[in-house]
N, C-alpha and C positions, 0 to 999 in steps of 0.2 A: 504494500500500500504506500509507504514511503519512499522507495527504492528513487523515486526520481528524483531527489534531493540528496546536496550531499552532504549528509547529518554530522558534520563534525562536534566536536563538547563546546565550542564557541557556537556554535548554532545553537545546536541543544537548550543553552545556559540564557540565548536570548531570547530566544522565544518564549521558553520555561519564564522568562522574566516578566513577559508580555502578558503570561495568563495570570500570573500572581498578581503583577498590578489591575488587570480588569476586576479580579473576584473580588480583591481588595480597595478598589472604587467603588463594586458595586454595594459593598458592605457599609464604607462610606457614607456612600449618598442615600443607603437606606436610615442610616442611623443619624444623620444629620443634612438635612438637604439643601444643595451650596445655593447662593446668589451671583448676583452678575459680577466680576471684578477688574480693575483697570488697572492692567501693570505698564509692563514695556512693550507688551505687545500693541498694535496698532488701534486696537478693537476691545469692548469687553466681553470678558469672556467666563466661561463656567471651570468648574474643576475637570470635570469631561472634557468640555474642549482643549481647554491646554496638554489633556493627556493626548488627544490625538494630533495636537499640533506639535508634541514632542517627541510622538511616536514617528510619528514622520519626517521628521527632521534627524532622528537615531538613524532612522531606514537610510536616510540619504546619507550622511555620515559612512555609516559603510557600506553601502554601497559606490561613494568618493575613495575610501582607504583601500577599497580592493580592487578600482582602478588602479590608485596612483602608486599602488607594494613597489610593481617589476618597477618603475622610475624611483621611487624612494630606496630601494635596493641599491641602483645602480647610480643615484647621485652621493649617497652617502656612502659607495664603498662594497658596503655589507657584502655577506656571502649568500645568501639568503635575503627575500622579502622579511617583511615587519611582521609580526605575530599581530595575529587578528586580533587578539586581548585588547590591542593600543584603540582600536576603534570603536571593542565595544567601551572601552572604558571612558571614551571620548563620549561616544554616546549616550551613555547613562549619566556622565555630567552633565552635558545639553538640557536630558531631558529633568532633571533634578532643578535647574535656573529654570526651567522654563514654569513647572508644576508649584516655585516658589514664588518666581516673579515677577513671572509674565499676565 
C-alpha cells in the first residue's frame, strides 16, 4: 500500500508529526475555541489557519532542501549531500514562529 513512497525515519518522523499536531489541534479547539488573531502574518487569522499556513511552508522548506542537497554538497565541499534532519529541523522552526506569531 505504501510501497510508492520512499518511507525513510525522516519521513516517517514528519509526517508522524503532522498527525500528532492535527489530533492535538483538534483536542484544542474542542477544549477551548480560538478567535481571530493578528500577528505578522498579513491577514487575521485562526489557530487552524496558521497551522496550515505553517504546514505549508515546512512542505516547501523541504521540498527547497532537497532541491538544493547535490549544490549545497558540492558548494561547500562535502562528500555527501546535507542530512534531511537540517530541513526538517528548519521546518519545525518555521512552523513553531508561525503557530506563535503569526
Amino acid at each position: 500500500m505504501f510501497e510508492w513512497m520512499a518511507w525513510t525515519t525522516p519521513v516517517a518522523v514528519f509526517f508522524s508529526c503532522i498527525v500528532l499536531m492535527l489530533a492535538g489541534m483538534t483536542v484544542w479547539e474542542l477544549k477551548s475555541p480560538t478567535r481571530l488573531r493578528r500577528g505578522f502574518l498579513p491577514l487575521e487569522t485562526t489557530r487552524g489557519d496558521r497551522l496550515f499556513i505553517g504546514l505549508l511552508g515546512a512542505a516547501y522548506i523541504n521540498l527547497m532542501f532537497v532541491g538544493i542537497s547535490g549544490r549545497l554538497a558540492e558548494w561547500l565541499g562535502l562528500g555527501a549531500d546535507p542530512s534531511i534532519w537540517i530541513s526538517f529541523g528548519l521546518s519545525m522552526a518555521w512552523l513553531a514562529l508561525v503557530m506563535r506569531k503569526g
